[in-house]
Residue frames relative to the residue before (quaternion, step in Angstrom):
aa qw qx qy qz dx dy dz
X 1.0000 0.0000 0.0000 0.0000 0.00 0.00 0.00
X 0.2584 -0.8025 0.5214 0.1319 3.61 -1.04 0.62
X 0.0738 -0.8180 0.5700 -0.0222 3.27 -0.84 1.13
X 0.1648 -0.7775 0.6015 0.0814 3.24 -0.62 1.08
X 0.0159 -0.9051 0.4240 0.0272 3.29 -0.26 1.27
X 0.2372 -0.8276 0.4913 0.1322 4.05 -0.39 1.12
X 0.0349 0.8522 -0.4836 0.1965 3.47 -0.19 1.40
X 0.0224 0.7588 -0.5952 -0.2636 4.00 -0.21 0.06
X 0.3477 0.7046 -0.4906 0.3767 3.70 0.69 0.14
X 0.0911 0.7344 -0.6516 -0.1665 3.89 -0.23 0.02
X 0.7100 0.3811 -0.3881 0.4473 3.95 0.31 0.32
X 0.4390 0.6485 -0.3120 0.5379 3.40 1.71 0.23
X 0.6684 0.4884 -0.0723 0.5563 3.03 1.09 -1.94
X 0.7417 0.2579 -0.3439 0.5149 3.69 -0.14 -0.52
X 0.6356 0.4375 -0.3997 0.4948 3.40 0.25 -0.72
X 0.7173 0.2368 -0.3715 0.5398 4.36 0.39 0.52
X 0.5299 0.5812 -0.3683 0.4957 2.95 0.92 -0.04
X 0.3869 0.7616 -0.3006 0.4242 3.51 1.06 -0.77
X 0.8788 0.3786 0.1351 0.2573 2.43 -0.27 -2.69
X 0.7562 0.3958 -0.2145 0.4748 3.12 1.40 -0.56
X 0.6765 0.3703 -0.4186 0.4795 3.39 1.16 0.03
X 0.4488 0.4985 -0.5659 0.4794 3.66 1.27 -0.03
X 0.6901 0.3372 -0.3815 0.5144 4.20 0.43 -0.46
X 0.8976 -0.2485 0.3145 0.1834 3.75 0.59 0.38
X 0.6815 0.5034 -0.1910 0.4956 3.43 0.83 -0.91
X 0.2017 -0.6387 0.7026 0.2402 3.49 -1.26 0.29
X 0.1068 -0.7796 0.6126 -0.0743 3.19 -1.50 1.32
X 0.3800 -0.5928 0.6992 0.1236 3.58 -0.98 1.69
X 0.0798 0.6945 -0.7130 -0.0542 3.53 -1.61 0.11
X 0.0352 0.6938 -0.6985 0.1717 3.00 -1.78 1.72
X 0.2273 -0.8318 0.4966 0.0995 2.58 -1.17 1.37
X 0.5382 0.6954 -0.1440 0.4539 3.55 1.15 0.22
X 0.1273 -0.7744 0.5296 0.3220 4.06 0.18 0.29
X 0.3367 0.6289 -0.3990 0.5761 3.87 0.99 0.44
X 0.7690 0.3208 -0.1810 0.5224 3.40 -0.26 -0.91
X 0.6121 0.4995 -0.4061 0.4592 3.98 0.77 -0.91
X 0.7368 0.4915 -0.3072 0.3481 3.37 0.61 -1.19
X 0.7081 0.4980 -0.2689 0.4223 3.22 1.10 -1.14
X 0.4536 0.7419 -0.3832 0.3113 3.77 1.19 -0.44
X 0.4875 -0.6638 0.5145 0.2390 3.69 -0.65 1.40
X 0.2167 -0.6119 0.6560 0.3852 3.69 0.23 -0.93
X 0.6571 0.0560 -0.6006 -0.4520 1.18 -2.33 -1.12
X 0.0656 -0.7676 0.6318 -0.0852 3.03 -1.70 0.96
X 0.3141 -0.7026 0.4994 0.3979 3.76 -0.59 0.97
X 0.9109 0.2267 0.0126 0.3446 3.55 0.21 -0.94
X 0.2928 -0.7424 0.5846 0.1458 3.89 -0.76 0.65
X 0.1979 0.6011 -0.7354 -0.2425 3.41 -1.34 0.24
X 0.4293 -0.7469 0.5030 0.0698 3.26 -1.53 0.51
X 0.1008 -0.7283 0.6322 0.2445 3.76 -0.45 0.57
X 0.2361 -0.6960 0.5660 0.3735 3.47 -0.82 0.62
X 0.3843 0.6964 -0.4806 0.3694 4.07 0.77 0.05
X 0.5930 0.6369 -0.4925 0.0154 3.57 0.21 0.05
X 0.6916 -0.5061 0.3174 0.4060 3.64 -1.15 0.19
X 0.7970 0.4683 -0.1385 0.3554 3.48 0.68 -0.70
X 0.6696 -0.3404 0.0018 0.6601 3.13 2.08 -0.54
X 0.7622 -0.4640 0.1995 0.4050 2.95 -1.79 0.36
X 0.6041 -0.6369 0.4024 0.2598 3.61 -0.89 0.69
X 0.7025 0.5717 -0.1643 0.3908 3.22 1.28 -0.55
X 0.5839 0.6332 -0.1293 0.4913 2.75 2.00 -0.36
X 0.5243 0.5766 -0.2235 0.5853 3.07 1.99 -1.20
X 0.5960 0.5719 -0.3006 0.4768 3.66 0.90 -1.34
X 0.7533 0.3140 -0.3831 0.4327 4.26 0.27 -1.02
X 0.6784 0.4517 -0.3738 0.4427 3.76 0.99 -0.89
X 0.6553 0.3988 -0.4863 0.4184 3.81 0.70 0.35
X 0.6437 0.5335 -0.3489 0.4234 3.30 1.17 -0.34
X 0.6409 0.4729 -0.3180 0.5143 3.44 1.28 -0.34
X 0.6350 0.4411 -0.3651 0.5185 3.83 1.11 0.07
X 0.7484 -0.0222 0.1155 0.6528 4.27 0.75 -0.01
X 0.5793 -0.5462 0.5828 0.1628 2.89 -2.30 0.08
X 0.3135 0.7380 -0.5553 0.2208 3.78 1.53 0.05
X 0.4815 -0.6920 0.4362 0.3148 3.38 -0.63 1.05
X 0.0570 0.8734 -0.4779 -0.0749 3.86 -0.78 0.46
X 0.0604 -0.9058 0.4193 0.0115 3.73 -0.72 1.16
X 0.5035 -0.7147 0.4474 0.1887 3.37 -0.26 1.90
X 0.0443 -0.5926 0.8042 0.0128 3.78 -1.00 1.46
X 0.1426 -0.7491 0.6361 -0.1175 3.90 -1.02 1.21
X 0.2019 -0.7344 0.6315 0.1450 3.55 -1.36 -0.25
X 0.5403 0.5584 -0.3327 0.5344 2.98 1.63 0.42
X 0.0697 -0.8456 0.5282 0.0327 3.02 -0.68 0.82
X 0.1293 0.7697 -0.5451 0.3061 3.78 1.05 1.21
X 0.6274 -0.6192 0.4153 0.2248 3.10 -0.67 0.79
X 0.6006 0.5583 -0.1468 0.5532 3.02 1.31 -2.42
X 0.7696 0.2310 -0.3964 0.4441 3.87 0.10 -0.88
X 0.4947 0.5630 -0.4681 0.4681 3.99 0.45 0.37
X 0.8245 0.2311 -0.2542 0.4497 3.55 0.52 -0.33
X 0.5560 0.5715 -0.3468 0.4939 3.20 1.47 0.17
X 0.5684 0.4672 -0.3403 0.5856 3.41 1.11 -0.57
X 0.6326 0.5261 -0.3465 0.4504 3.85 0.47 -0.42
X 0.7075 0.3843 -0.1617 0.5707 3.65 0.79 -1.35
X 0.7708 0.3663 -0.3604 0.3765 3.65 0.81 0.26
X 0.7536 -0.3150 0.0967 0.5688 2.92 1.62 0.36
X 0.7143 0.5353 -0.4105 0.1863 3.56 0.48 -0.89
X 0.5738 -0.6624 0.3331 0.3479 3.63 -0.88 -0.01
X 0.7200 -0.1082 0.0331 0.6847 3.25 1.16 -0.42
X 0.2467 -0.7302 0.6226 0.1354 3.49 -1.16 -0.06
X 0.2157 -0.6730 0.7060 0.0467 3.62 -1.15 1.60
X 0.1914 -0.6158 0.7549 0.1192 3.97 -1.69 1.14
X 0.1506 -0.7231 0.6465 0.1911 3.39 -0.95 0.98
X 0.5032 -0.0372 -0.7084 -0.4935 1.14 -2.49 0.59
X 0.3813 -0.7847 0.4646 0.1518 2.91 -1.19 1.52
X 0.2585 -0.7254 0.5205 0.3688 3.38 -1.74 -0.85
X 0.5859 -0.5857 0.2752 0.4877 3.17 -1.27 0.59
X 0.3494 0.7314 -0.4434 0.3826 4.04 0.80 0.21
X 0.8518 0.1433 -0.1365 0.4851 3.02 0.40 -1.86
X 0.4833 0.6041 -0.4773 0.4168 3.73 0.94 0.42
X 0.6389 0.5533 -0.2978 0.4439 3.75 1.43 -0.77
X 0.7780 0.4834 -0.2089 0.3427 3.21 1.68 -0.72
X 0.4095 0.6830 -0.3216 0.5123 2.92 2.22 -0.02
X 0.7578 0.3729 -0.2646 0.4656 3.34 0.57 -1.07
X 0.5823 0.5037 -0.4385 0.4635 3.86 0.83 -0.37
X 0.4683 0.5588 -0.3383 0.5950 3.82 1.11 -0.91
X 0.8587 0.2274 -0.2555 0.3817 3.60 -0.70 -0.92
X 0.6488 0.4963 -0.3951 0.4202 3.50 0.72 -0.17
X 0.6992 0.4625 -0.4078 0.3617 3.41 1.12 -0.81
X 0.4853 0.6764 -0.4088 0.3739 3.67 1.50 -0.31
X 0.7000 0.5164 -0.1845 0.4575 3.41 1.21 -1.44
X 0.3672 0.7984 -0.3019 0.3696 3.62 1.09 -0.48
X 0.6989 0.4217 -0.3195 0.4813 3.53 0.81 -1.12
X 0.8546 0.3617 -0.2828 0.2425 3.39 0.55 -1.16
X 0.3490 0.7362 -0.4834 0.3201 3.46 1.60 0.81
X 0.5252 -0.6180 0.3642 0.4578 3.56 -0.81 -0.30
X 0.4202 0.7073 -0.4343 0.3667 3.42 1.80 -0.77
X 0.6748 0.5158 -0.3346 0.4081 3.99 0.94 -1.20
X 0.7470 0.3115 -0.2600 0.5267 3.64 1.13 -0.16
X 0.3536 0.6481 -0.5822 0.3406 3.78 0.93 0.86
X 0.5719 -0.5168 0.4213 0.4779 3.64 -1.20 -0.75
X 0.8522 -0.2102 0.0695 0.4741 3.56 -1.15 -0.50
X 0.4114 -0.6340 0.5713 0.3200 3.83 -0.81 0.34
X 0.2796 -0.6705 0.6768 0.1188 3.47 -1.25 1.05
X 0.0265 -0.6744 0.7320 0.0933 3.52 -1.51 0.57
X 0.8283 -0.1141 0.0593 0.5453 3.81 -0.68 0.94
X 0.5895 -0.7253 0.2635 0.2386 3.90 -0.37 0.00
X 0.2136 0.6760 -0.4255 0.5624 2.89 1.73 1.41
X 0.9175 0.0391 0.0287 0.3948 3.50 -0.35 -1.96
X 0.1606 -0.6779 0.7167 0.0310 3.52 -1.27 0.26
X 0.0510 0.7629 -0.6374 0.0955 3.38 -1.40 1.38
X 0.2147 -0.8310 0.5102 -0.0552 2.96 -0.24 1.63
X 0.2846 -0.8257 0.4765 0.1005 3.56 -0.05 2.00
X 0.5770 0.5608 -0.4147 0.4250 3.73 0.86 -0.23
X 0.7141 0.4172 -0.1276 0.5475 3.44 0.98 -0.76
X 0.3993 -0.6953 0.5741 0.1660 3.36 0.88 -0.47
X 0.6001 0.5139 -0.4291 0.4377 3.72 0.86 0.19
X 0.3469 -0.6431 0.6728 0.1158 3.05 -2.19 0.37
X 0.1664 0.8401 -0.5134 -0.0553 3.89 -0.78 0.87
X 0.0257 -0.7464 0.6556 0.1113 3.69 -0.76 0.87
X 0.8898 -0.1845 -0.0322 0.4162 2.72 -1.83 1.76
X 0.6845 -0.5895 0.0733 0.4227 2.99 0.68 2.58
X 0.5699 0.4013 -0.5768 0.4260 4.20 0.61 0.21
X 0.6401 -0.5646 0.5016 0.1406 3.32 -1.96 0.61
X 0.1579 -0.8597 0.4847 -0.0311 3.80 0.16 0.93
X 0.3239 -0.7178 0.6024 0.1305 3.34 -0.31 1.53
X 0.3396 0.7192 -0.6043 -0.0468 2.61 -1.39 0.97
X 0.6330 -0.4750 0.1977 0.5784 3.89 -1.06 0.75
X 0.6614 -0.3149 0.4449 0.5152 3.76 -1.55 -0.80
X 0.8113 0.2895 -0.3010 0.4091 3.45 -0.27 -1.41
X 0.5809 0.5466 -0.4642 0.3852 3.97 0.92 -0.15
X 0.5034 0.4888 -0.4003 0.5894 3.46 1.35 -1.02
X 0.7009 0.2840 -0.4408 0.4836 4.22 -0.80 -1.24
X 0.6924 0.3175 -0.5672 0.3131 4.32 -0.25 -0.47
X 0.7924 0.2504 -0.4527 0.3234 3.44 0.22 -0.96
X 0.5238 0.6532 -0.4816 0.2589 4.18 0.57 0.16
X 0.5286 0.6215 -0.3336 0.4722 3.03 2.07 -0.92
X 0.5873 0.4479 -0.3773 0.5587 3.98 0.70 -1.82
X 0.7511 0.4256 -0.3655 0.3480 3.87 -0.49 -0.68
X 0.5675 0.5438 -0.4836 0.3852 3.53 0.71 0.38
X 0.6242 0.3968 0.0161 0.6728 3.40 2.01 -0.22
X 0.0634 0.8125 -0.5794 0.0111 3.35 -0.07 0.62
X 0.8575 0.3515 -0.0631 0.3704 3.22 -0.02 1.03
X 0.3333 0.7392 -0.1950 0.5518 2.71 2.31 -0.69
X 0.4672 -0.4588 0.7460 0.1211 3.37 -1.41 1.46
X 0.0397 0.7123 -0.7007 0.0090 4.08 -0.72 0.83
X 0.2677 -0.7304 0.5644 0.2762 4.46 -0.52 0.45
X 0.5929 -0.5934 0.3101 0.4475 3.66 -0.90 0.36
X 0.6201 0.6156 -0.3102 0.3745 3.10 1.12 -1.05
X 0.7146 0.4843 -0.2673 0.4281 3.86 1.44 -0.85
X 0.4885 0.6102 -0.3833 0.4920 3.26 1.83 -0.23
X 0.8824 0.2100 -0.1916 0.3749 3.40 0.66 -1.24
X 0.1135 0.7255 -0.5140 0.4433 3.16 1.54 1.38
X 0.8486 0.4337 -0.0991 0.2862 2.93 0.26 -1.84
X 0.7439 0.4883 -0.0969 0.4459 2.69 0.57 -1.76
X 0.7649 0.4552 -0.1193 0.4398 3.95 0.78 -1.36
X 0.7047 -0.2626 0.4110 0.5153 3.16 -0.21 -1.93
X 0.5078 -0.6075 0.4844 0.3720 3.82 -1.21 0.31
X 0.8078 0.3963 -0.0203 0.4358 2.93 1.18 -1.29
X 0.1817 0.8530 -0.3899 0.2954 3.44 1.83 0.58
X 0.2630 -0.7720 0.5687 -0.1073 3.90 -0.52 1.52
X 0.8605 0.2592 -0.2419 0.3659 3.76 -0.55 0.25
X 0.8724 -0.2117 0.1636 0.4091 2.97 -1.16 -1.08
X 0.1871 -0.8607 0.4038 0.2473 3.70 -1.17 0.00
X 0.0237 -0.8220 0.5417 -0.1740 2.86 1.66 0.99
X 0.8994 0.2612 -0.3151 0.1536 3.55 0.16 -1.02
X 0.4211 0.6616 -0.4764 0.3975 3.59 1.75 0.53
X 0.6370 0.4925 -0.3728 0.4612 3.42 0.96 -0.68
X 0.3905 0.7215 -0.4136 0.3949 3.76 1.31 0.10
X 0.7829 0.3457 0.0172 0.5170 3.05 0.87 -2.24
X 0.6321 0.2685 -0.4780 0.5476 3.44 0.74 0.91
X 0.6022 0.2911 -0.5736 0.4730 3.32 0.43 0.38
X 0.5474 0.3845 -0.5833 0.4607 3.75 0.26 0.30
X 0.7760 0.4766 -0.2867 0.2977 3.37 -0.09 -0.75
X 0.2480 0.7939 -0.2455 0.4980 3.13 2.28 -0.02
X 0.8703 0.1231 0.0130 0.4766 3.08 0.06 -2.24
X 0.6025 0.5198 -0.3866 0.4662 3.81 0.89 0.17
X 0.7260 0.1701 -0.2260 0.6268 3.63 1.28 -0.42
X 0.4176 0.6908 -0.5760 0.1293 3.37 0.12 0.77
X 0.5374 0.5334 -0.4433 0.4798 3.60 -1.16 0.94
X 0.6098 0.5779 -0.1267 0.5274 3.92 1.74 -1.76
X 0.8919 0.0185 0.1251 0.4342 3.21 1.10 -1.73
X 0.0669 -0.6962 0.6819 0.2143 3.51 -0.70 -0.16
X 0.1070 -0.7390 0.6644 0.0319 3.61 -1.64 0.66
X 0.1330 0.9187 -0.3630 -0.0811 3.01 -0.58 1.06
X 0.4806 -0.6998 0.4368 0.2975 3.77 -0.58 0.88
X 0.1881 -0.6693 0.7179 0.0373 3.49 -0.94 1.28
X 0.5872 -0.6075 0.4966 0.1988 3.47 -0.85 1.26
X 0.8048 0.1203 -0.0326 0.5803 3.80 -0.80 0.88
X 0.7787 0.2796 -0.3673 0.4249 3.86 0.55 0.17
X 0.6958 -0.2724 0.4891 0.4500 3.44 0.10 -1.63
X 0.8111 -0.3849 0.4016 0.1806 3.10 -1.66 -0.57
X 0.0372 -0.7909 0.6048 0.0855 3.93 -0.91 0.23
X 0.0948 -0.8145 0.5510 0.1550 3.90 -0.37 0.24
X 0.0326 0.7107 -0.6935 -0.1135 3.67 0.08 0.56
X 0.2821 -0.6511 0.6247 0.3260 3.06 -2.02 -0.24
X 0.4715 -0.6297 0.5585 0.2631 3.87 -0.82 0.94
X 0.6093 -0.6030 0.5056 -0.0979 2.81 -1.18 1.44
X 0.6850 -0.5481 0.3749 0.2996 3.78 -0.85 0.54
X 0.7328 0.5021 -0.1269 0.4413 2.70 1.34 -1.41
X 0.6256 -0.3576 0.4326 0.5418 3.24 1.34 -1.06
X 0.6286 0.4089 -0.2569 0.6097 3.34 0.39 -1.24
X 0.4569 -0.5930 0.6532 0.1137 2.58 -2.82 0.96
């Protein structure tokens, strides 16, 4: 995913920058609302400091919203209420008050994309293919390996549609059970590590998932050969 991120901070900036390509992401960096505007893309996604030196951030925020629908999400030090709902009513998609982490900034942008998602055309193709085993067809809600239909509960079906929006993607637990559970989900997670070990033995051969100690999850997809 590409993120074109507009920051005058350069220890702000590198330091997300960091974080997001260690989680994956390609990241543009400007420091300047001048430079943001002038930027070719392409890029799925913007965050935005509205601090910049050259002009008001909010301004940068309506003239991208008046050029497309690329989702965009306002990272600020301001915590005014008024500039939160102004950044919203001019367009932005959500809005991050530092200080933040690079976690809950990954989980903003996975969140706002999956809202934006419908109004692509990809959300009105047919089933999604992963390597030349499985197919998950999100309109239906179904799962097939090597063209048979694979039962599986709900929340196993919504985790592995979530990982598959990302192959490959470093996902944290906490963004899994964002997604997949509850925003506002409290305890243990004894029971996600459940649903990948189902999703383990019902897709095995399709996938491999692997647990990175202290973070989360990876979904690869296994290869002809074997390999992910």
């Amino acid at each position: 995913m590409r993120v074109l991120l507009v920051e005058d901070d350069e220890p702000v900036a590198q330091s997300l920058r960091r974080g997001l390509i260690r989680y994956g992401f390609e990241v543009e960096w400007v420091s300047t609302g001048g430079a943001a505007l002038d930027h070719a893309g392409p890029y799925d996604v913007v965050l935005l400091d509205l601090g910049l030196p050259d002009t008001d951030g909010l301004d940068v925020c309506k003239a991208l919203r008046l050029r497309g629908d690329v989702p965009i999400i306002v990272i600020s030090a301001r915590s005014d209420e008024t500039d939160r709902v102004v950044g919203l009513e001019l367009g932005a998609d959500d809005y991050v008050s530092k200080p933040f982490g690079v976690r809950e900034v990954i989980a903003r942008i996975r969140a706002v994309m999956r809202r934006v998602r419908p109004r692509t055309p990809h959300a009105d193709s047919g089933p999604d293919r992963y390597g030349s085993r499985l197919t998950v067809d999100r309109k239906a809600a179904r799962v097939r390996l090597d063209g048979e239909e694979v039962p599986l509960a709900p929340k196993e079906y919504d985790l592995l549609a979530f990982l598959t929006e990302e192959p490959g993607a470093l996902m944290s637990r906490e963004q899994i059970m964002e997604a997949v559970w509850d925003a506002n989900w409290f305890g243990p997670t004894k029971t996600l590590d459940v649903h990948v070990a189902a999703l383990r033995r019902k897709l095995a051969g399709a996938i491999s998932i692997e647990a990175v100690r202290g973070v989360g999850f990876r979904l690869e997809i296994v290869k002809d050969d074997g390999s992910s």
